[in-house]
C-alpha positions as CSV (number, residue, x, y, z in Angstrom):
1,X,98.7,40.3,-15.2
2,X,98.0,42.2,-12.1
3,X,99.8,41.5,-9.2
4,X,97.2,39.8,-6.3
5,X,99.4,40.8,-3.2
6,X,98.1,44.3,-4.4
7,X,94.9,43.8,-5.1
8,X,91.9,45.7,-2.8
9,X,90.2,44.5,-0.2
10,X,86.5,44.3,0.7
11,X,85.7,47.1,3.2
12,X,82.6,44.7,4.4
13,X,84.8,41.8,5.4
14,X,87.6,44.2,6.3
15,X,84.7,45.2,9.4
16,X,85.4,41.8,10.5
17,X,88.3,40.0,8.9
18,X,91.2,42.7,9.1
19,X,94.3,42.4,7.1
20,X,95.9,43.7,9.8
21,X,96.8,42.0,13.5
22,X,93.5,42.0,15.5
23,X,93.7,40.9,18.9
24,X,90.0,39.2,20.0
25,X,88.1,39.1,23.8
26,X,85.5,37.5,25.6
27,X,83.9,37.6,28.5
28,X,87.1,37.3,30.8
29,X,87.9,40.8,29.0
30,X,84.7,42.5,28.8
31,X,84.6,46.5,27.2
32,X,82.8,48.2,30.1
33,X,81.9,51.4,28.3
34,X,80.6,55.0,29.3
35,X,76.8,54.7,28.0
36,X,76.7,51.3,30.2
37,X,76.7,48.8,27.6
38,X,79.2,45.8,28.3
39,X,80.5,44.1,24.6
40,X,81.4,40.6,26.4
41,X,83.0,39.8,22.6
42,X,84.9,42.8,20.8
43,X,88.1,43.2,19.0
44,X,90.7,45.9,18.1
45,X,92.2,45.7,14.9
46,X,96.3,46.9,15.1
47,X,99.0,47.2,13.2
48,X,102.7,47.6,14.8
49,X,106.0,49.0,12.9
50,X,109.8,48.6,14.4
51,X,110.6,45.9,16.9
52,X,110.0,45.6,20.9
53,X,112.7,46.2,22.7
54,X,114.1,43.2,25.5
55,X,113.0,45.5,28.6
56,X,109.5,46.4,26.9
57,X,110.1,50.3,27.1
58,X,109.9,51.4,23.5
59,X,106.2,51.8,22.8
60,X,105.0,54.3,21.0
61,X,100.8,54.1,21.2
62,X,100.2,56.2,17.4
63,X,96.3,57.5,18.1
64,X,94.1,57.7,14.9
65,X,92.2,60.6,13.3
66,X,88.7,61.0,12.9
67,X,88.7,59.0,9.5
68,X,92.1,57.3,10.1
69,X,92.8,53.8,10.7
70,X,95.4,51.3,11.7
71,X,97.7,51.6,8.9
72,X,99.5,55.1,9.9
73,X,102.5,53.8,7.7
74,X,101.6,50.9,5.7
75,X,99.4,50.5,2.7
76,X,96.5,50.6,3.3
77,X,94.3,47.0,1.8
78,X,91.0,49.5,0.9
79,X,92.5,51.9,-0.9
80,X,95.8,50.6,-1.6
81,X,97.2,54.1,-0.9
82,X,100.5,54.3,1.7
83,X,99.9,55.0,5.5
84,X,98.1,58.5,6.5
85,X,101.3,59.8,8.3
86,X,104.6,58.6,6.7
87,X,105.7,62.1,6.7
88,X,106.0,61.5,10.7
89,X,106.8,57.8,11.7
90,X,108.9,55.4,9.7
91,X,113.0,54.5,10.0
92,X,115.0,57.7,10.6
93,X,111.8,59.9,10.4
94,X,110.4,62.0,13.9
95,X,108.9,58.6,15.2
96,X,112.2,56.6,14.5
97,X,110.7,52.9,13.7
98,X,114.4,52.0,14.0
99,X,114.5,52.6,17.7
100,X,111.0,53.1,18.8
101,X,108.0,50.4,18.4
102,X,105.0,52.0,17.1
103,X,101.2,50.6,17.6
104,X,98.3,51.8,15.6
105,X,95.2,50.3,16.5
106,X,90.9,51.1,14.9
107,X,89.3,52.9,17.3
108,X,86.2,51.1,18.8
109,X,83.5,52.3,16.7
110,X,85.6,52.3,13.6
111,X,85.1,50.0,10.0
112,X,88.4,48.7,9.5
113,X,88.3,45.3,11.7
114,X,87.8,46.6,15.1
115,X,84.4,45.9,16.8
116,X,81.8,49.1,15.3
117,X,78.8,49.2,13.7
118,X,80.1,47.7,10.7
119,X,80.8,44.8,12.3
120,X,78.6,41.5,13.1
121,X,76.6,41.2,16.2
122,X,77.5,37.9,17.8
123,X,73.9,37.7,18.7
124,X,72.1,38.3,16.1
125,X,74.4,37.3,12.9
126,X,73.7,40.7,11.5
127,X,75.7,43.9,11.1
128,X,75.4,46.3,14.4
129,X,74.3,49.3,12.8
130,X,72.5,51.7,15.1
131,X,71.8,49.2,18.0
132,X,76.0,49.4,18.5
133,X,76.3,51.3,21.8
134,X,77.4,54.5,21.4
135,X,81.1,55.3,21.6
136,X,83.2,58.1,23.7
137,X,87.0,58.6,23.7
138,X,87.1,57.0,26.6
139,X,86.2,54.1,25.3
140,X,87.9,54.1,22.7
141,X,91.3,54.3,25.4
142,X,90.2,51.8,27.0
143,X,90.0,49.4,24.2
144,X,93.9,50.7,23.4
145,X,94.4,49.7,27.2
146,X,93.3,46.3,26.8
147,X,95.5,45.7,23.6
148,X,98.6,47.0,25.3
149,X,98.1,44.5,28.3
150,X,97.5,42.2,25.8
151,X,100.7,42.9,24.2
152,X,102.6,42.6,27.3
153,X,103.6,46.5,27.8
154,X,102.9,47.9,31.3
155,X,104.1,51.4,30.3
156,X,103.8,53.1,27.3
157,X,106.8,55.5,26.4
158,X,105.1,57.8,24.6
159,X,101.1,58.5,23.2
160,X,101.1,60.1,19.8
161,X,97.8,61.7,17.9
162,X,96.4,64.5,16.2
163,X,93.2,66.2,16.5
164,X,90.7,63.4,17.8
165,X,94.2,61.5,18.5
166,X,95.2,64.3,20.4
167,X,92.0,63.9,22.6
168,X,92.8,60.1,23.2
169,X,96.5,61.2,24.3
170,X,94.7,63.3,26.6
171,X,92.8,60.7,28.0
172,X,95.2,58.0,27.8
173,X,97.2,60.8,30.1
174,X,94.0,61.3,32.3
175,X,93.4,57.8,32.6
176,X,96.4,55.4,32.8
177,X,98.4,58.4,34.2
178,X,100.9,55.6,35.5
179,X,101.6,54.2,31.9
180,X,102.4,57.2,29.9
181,X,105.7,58.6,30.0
182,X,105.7,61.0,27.2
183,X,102.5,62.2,25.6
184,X,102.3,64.3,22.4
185,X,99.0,65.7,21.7
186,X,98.8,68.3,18.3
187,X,96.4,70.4,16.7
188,X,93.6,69.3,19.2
189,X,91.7,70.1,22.5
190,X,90.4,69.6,26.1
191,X,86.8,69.2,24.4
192,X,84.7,69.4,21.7
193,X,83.4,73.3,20.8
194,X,79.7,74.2,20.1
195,X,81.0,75.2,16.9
196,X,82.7,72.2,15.9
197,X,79.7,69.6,17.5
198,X,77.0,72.2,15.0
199,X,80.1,70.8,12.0
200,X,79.2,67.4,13.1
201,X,75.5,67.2,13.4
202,X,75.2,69.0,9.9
203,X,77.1,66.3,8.7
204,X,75.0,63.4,11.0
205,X,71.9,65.2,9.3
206,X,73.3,64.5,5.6
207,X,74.0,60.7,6.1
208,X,70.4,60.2,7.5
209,X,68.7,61.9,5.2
210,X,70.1,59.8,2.5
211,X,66.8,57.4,1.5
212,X,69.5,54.7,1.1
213,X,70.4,54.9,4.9
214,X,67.6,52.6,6.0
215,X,67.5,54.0,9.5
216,X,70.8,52.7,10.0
217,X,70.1,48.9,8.1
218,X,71.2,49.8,4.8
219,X,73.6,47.1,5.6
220,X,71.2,44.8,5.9
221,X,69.9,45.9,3.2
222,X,71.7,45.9,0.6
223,X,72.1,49.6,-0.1
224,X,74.7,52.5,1.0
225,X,74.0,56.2,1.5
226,X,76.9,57.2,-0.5
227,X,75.8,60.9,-1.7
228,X,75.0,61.6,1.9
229,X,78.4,60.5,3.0
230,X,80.1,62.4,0.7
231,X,78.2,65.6,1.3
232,X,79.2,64.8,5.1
233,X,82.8,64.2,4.0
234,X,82.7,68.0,2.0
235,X,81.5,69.8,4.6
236,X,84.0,68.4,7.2
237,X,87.0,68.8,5.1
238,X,86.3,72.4,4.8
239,X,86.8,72.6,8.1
240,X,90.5,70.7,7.7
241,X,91.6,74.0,5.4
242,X,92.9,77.0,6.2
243,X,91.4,80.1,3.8
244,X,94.6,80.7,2.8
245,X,95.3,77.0,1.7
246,X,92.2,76.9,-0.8
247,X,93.1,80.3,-2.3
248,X,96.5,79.1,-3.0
249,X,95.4,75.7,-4.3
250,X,92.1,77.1,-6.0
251,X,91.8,80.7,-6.2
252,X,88.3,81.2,-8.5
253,X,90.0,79.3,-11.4
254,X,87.9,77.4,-13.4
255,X,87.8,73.2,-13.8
256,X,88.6,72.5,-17.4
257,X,86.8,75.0,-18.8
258,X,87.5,78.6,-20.2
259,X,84.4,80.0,-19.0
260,X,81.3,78.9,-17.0
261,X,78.5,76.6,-18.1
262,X,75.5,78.6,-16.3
263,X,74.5,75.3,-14.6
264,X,75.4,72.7,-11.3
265,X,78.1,71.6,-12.6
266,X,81.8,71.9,-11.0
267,X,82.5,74.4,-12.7
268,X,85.3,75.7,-10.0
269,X,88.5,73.6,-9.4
270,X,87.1,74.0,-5.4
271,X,84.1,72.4,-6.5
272,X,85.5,69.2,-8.0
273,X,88.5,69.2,-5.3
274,X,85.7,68.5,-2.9
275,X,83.2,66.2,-5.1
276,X,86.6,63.8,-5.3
277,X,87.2,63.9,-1.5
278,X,83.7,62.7,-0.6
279,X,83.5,60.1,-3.6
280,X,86.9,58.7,-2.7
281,X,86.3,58.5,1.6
282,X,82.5,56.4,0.7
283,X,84.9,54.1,-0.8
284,X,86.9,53.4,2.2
285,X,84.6,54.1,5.4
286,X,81.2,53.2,6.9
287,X,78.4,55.9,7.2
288,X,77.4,54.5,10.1
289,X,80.9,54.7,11.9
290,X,81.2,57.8,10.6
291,X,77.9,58.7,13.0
292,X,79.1,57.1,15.7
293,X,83.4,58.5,16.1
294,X,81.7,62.3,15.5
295,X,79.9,62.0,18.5
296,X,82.5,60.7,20.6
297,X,84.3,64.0,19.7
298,X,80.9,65.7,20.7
299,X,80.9,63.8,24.1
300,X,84.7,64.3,24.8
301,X,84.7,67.3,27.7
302,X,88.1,66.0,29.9
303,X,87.5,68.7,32.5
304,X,83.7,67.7,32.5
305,X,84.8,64.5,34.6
306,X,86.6,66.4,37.1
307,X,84.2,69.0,38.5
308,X,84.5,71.1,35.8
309,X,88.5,71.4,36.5
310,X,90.8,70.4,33.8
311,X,94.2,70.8,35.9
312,X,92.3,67.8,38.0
313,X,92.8,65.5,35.3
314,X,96.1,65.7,35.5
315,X,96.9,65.7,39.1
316,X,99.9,64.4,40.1
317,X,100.8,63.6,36.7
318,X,104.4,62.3,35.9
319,X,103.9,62.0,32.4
320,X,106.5,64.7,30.1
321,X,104.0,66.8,27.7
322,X,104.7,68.8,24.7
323,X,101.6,70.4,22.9
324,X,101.7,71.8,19.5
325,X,98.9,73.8,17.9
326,X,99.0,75.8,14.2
327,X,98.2,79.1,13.6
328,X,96.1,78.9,10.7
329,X,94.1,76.1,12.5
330,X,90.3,77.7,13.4
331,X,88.9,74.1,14.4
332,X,91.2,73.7,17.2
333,X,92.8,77.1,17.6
334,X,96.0,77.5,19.5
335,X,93.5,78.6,22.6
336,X,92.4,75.2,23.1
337,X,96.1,74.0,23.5
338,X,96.9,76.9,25.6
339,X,94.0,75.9,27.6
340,X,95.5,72.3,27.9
341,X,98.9,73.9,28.9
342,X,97.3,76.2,31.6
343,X,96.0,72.9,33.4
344,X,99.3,70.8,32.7
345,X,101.4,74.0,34.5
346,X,98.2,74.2,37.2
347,X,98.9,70.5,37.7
348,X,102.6,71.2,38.2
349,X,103.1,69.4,35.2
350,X,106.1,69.0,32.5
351,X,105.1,70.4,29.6
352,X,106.4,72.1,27.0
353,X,104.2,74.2,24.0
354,X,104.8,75.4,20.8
355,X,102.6,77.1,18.6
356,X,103.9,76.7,15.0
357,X,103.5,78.6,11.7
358,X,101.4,77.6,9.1
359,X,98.5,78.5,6.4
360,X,97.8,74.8,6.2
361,X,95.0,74.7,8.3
362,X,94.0,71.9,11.1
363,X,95.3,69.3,8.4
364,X,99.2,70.9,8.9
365,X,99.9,68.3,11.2
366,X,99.5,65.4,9.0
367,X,101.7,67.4,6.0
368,X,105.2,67.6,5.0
369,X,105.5,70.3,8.2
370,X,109.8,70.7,9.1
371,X,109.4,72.5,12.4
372,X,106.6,69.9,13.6
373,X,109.2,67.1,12.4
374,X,111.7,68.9,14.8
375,X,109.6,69.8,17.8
376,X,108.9,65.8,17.7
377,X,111.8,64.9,16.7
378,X,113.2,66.7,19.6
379,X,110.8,66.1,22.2
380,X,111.0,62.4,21.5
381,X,114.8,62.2,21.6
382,X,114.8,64.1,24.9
383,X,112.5,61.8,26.5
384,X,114.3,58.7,25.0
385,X,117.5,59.1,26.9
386,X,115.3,60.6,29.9
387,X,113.9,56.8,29.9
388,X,117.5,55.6,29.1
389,X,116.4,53.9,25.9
C-alpha cells in the first residue's frame, strides 16, 4: 500500500491551496504593481527552512528561477522530486540552515499557490488567465517585501538567486536598499538581452499556437496546450546548456538503436533528452505563467529606471555584494556581471566578483559546482560575523 503522505498533488488546486505556508492580503495590503493594476486580494505562497533567530537578523530571502518554486529544499508535492537547490542550502551546506533562516517564496505570476494566472479571480470565480495583469520583477519584490513585513523581519541578511533570482536580488538591492545586508546574485544580469527576449517570444509563440490554448481559457475550458509547452520548454533549455555539456552527455550517439530509422522519431539521445524535459515541466507548471514570468525577464532593464545609469541604482548602497558568473554561460555571459560590478564599484560599493570555471552552462549554478559552494560559503561566513550573528 502506497504511502499517502507521498502521494502527488493537484497542480490546479496547488494554484490556490498550496501545500506550502501562504501568507494572504486584502485591501489594507494592496499589490500596487508596475502596469497600474492594484490586486486588493493576492497571496504569496512560502516555504521557510532553519529557525529565526531571537534578534530577527538571520534571514536569508532564497529568490526563485524562471521555472522554480517555493520548495528550494523540500520535496516538492507536484512532482514529488526533492528541492531544486539542495546542493546549495540545507544544514552544514553553503546556506547553513543550521545557523541561517532561509525563505523561499512563488513569485507573483507563478502556479504553485501564489496569486498568477492560474489562480481564481475573486471577482469572477474563474481562473485569471490572460486578464491577470502583467508581471515585472519588480513586482514580483515587492510581493517578497510584503511577506517579510509580514513575517516580522525589518532587514534581511542576505538575498540569494540565480539567473531571474539574481535579477530579484538586484532589485531587492535597488529597492529596499535599507534591508539588504548581503546580496548574492549569480549567473544573471542588469537586464534582459535582445537575444535572450527573441528565446522568449519563440517560446510565447509555441504555447499560443497550440489549438488547445483557448486564447488563454483553456483553463476554463477544460483543455491544456501541453505540446506547445513542451516545445517552449526544449527550446529554453537549450539555452541552460553549454555546447560542451551536450557533447559530453550526448555526443551524436544514437537512442536505443544501432542505426537510424530514416523517420521523426528520436532517434538521437539529444532528441529524447529534450522530448522528456518538456513532457516532465507540462506536468508541473502552467502555460499561462510560463507567458507571463518570461516577460517580466523581458521588461527587467534596472538601469532603465534610473536615467539609463545602472551605478544610480545603487547609490549610496550599504549592502556587501559578491557576483558570480560562469564561463561557459552564453545566456548571461560573465559581461553582464562585469557590467553589474562596474556600477556596484561606480556606486562606491562593496563588492566582490568572481568569474568561475565551468562547461556546465547557465544551469552550473544550480549543479554540484565546489568553488561556487566556496565563494558562498565564504562570502556568507564573512558577512555573518560582519553582522555579528
Amino acid at each position: 500500500m502506497s504511502d499517502p503522505s507521498h502521494s502527488l498533488a493537484d497542480p490546479l488546486n496547488e494554484a490556490n491551496e498550496p501545500s506550502s505556508r501562504v501568507a494572504r492580503f486584502g485591501a489594507e495590503t494592496p499589490l500596487l504593481m508596475d502596469c497600474g493594476a492594484v490586486l486588493d486580494q493576492w497571496q504569496i505562497a512560502y516555504q521557510t527552512y532553519g529557525e529565526l533567530n531571537a534578534s530577527r537578523s538571520n534571514a536569508v530571502l532564497v529568490c526563485h528561477t524562471l521555472t522554480g518554486d517555493q520548495y528550494v529544499a523540500s520535496r516538492n508535492p507536484i512532482t514529488g522530486k526533492g528541492g531544486w537547490w539542495t546542493a546549495m542550502i540545507g544544514p552544514g551546506k553553503p546556506v547553513d540552515t543550521d545557523r541561517f533562516f532561509v525563505i523561499c517564496a512563488n513569485v507573483v505570476g507563478g502556479c504553485t499557490g501564489t496569486t498568477g494566472p492560474a489562480s481564481t479571480n475573486p471577482a469572477t470565480g474563474k481562473p485569471w488567465g490572460l486578464s491577470f495583469p502583467v508581471v515585472t520583477i519588480r513586482d514580483m519584490v515587492r510581493a517578497q517585501g510584503a511577506l517579510v513585513d509580514h513575517l516580522g523581519i525589518e532587514t534581511l541578511f542576505a538575498v540569494v538567486g540565480g539567473s531571474m533570482g539574481g535579477m530579484q536580488v538586484l532589485q531587492w538591492a535597488a529597492s529596499y536598499p535599507g534591508r539588504v545586508f548581503a546580496a548574492l546574485p549569480l549567473a544573471t544580469g542588469a537586464k534582459h538581452s535582445a537575444q535572450n527576449i527573441a528565446f522568449h517570444e519563440v517560446g510565447r509563440q509555441a504555447v499560443m499556437a497550440d489549438p488547445e490554448w483557448r486564447g488563454g481559457r483553456y483553463l476554463e475550458e477544460g483543455t491544456r496546450p501541453s505540446k506547445g509547452l513542451s516545445v517552449a520548454r526544449m527550446g529554453a533549455h537549450i539555452t541552460y546548456l553549454s555546447e560542451q555539456a551536450l557533447h559530453r552527455k550526448f555526443g551524436r550517439k544514437l537512442q536505443d538503436r544501432e542505426a537510424p530509422t530514416f523517420s521523426f522519431d528520436a532517434d538521437f539521445q539529444v532528441e529524447s533528452y529534450l522530448r522528456h524535459q518538456g513532457v516532465s515541466f507540462v506536468e508541473r507548471f502552467d502555460a499561462n505563467s510560463y507567458l507571463y514570468v518570461t516577460r517580466a525577464m523581458d521588461y527587467f532593464d534596472l538601469a532603465a529606471d534610473h536615467d539609463g545609469v545602472l551605478a544610480k541604482a545603487f547609490a549610496g548602497t550599504k549592502t556587501r555584494f559578491c557576483v558570480a558568473s560562469f564561463t561557459s554561460d552564453w545566456l548571461f555571459p560573465t559581461a553582464d556581471s562585469r557590467a553589474i560590478v562596474h556600477a556596484l564599484n561606480a556606486a562606491g560599493a562593496s563588492v566582490s566578483f568572481v568569474e568561475l570555471e565551468s562547461d556546465k552552462g547557465h544551469d552550473a549554478f544550480l549543479l554540484d559546482e565546489p568553488n561556487l559552494f566556496a565563494t558562498t560559503r565564504g562570502f556568507l561566513g564573512a558577512a555573518a560575523r560582519a553582522r555579528g550573528i
